[in-house]
C-alpha positions, 0 to 999 in steps of 0.5 A: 573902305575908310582909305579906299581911293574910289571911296574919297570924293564921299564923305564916310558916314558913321554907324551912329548916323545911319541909326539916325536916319533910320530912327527919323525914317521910322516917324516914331516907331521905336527902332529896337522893337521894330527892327532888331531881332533876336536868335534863338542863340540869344544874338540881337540881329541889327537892321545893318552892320558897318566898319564900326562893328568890326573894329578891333576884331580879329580876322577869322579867316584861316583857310581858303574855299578852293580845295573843297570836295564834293563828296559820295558816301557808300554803305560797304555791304559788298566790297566788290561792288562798293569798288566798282560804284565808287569808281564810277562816282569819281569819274561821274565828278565826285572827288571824294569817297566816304565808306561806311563800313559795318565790321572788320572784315571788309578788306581795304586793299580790295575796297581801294583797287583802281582808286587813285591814290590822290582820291580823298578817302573818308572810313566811317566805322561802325565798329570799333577794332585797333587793328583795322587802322592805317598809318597817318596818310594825307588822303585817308581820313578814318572816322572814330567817335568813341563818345558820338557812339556813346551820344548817338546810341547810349551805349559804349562800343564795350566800356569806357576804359576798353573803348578809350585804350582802344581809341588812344591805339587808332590815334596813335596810328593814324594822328586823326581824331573824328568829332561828330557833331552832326548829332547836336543839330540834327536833334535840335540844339541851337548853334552856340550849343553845336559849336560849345558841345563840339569843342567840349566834345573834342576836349575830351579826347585831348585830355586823355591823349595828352595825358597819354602822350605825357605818360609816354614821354616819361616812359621813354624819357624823350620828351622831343618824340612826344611832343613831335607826336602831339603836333601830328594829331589834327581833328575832323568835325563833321557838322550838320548845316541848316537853312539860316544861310549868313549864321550857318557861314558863321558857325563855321568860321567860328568853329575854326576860331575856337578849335585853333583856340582850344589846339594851341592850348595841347600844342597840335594842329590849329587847323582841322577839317571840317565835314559837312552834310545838309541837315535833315531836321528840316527836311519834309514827306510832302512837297519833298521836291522843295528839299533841293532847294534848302539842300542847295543853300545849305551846301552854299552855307558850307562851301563859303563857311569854309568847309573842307568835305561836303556830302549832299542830302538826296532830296528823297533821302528821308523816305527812299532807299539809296537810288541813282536818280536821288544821288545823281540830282545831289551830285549835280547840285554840288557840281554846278556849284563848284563848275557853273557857279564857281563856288570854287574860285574865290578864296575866302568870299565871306571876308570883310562882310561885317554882319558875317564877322560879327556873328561869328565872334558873337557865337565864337564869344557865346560857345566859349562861354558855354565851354568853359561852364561845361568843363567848370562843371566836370566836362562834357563826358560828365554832364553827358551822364548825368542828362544835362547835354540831353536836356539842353539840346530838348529845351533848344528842340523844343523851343524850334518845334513851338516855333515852327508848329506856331508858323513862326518857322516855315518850311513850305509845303508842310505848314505853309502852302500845302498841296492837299492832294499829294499822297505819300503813303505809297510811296514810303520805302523807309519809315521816316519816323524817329522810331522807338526800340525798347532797350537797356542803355548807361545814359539816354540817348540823344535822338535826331528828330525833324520838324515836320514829323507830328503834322506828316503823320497827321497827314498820312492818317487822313490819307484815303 
């Protein structure tokens, strides 16, 4: 704004005697204790921001909002009629397609039939299989976390060595590595956290491919086809996105630093695609209508975080099965983002905001720190066996539970203005408790938990 001409005729008023004014404004208040606030990442949010605060930093920016897909999932129980619905939510406004597939037997040619091929296509499997795997294609995104699996469930597919060789065949077929690091936000780890356990996440697979790769190189003695393979590899990070609107638009932009970060140093590709889906750690039993109001912003977070692929939350979703009304009304938001508010013609629109810029430095800052501990300590995989991700990610869960049992956190409907008369219990079509299952697993698993979940099941036992 300094050399901006519309902006000559003012006199450029420094941070330092904005800060003036307002101590004077106060009448004494002390001005840290009274407006300054802090995270729970640990930042201190300032009353303002100004140039001042984003002097010197690098610009985040490295991709543009308009390409972002408004995306359906669909569990392929039945191949036929997953085509059939598939199509019928692409010509309902979806422009994206992500296939849950449980075993190897479903057949690709006849799940894809009639679906053009310039469809974003996204595969989530649930198993884990070298031979149900595609050549790399720019519309088809195959979703294979061997360590998300270990996370989510505390189990390997079949062992680490079996699962990793199978792994190093799928990428090497399709150049895509997937990282889910939905899990981390879902079960309550704050956002330095996400981005740090993503990154070192993701870093696992790099060295183990690099590794390979190198292997290879000397096996065929050409270094150039190894390093062309190397080049081709990009990764998908999917990602939860919560209510903390500005901090959510930042994490993204600062995953994107930090992969670029991380990429440069294997030689791959420095851009990656992010998916995203709203949270559901916030999402509540009663009032549940109020969920389309937090899905709505955090789909807004998304899109102008910079997020490539957006599924959305159905606001029912905790508690209903799939049905056509709850997926209707999460399409519809997206599509009046994208077609009435025209979320999708403005590249880039966080740029130049200095309270966006400088939190997203600060967590980029942050998360590279927690990173480089991790890995001084023996990498993620390590401390993911030995229990130290999981009681991080509790202490961070803990700490928001306290927070939102104390009213500190709100969510309304449930622990702020509460409708005494709603009655849930009727109506539940899936439990939407985290459930307990006695079984035998190498490490523990980290579980995904809402907030609302101790006060609902108090509600629900008082219910007539």
């Amino acid at each position: 704004m300094k050399n901006d001409l519309l902006f000559n005729e003012f006199t450029f008023v420094t941070s330092k005697q904005w800060k003036q004014k307002i101590q004077f404004d106060l009448a004494g208040a002390d001005y840290n204790n009274t407006l300054i606030w802090k995270t729970n990442e640990d930042i201190s949010v300032k009353p303002f921001y100004h140039a001042d605060d984003v002097d010197g930093l690098s610009n985040t920016s490295t991709n543009k909002t308009t390409p972002w897909h408004i995306c359906e999932t669909i569990y392929v129980a039945d191949v036929e009629k997953s085509n059939i619905k598939a199509i019928k939510l692409l010509e309902n406004g979806a422009d994206s397609i992500k296939f849950i597939i449980p075993n190897p037997s479903v057949s690709l040619e006849d799940l894809l039939k009639n679906i053009e091929a310039s469809t974003t296509i996204h595969l989530e499997l649930q198993f884990l299989s070298d031979n149900f795997v595609i050549p790399a294609n720019a519309g088809i995104h195959i979703h294979t976390d061997i360590i998300g699996n270990l996370a989510k469930s505390g189990n390997w597919f079949t062992n680490l060595n079996t699962d990793f060789a199978l792994f190093e065949t799928i990428v090497k077929t399709t150049n895509t590595l997937s990282v889910d690091a939905s899990l981390y936000q879902n079960a309550g780890a704050n956002m330095v956290q996400q981005l740090a356990y993503a990154l070192a996440h993701a870093n696992e697979y790099l060295n183990r491919l690099d590794t390979v790769m190198v292997n290879d190189a000397a096996a065929s003695n050409d270094n150039v086809i190894a390093s062309t393979a190397k080049q081709s590899v990009s990764c998908i990070f999917n990602l939860s996105i919560g209510s903390n609107h500005f901090f959510e638009i930042a994490k993204l932009r600062a995953l994107r630093v930090l992969w670029k970060t991380l990429a440069s140093e294997y030689n791959i590709h420095t851009d990656c695609h992010i998916y995203t889906t709203p949270t559901k750690r916030n999402k509540i039993l009663y009032d549940y209508n109020t969920n389309m109001l937090r899905t709505t912003t955090e789909c807004m977070s998304a899109i102008l975080g910079g997020s490539d692929t957006i599924c959305n939350l159905p606001y029912d979703t905790i508690y209903h099965k799939i049905n056509a009304f709850g997926t209707r009304m999460a399409r519809n938001q997206l599509l009046i983002l994208k077609h009435e508010s025209y979320f999708d013609k403005v590249n880039n629109p966080a740029d130049g905001a200095y309270y966006i810029e400088t939190i997203t430095h600060q967590l980029a800052e942050k998360a590279l720190d927690l990173f480089k501990n991790i890995e001084a300590n023996g990498g993620f995989l390590k401390q993911l066996k030995e229990g130290i991700i999981q009681r991080k990610i509790k202490d961070s869960a803990d700490k928001e539970q306290q927070q939102f049992n104390s009213g500190y956190i709100i969510l309304t409907g449930t622990n702020k203005h509460m409708n005494a008369t709603d009655k849930m219990k009727d109506t539940l079509e899936l439990y939407p408790f985290v459930k307990t299952n006695q079984r035998k697993t190498l490490i523990e698993p980290i579980i995904e938990k809402r907030l609302a979940e101790g006060l609902e099941q108090e509600r629900l036992k008082k219910e007539d």
